[in-house]
C-alpha angles and dihedrals in degrees: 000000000000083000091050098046088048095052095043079050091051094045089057099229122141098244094158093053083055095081130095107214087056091047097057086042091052094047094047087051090047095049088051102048082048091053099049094045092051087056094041088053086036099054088043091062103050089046089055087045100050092046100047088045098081135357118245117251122221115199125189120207147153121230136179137193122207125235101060108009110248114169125204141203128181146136116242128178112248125207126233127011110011104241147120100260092039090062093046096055093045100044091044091067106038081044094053090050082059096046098252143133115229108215113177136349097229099196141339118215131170122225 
């Protein structure tokens, strides 16, 4: 046996790839490794997409709520064109839902 696997080796053919067992086994592996490099490009490409699509939008605003006073500043990400009044609408909204007064957007940048 030892003989026989030494001269197929010499000979350069591919006896281990003969049979059929490692074949199966070679082709499942292969169609695994395909599949996960196609999600892993996939999912590159959507991420460079996305990100390249539109601009985030930083906005910079003071906020208060009543009884007691509390004042608030912080920077959110606002959606759509990057501007003042943009950001005021938006902010007014997702503020209100928190129970909060938005005072001034103090400044709108884009990253």
């Amino acid at each position: 046996m030892l003989l026989d696997i030494a001269t197929k080796l010499r000979s350069g053919t591919a006896w281990i790839l003969n049979s059929q067992p490692v074949q199966r086994m070679f082709l499942a592996m292969t169609r695994i490794f395909i599949s996960y490099a196609a999600a892993a490009l996939l999912s590159l490409g959507l991420s460079v997409t996305v990100s390249q699509a539109q601009p985030a939008c930083m906005a910079e605003y003071k906020a208060k709520r009543d009884n007691p006073l509390e004042l608030f500043y912080d920077v959110a990400q606002v959606t759509g064109p990057c501007t003042s009044q943009n950001a005021t609408a938006q902010l007014t909204a997702i503020l209100a839902a928190q129970g909060l007064t938005l005072l001034k957007v103090l400044s709108v940048t884009e990253n």
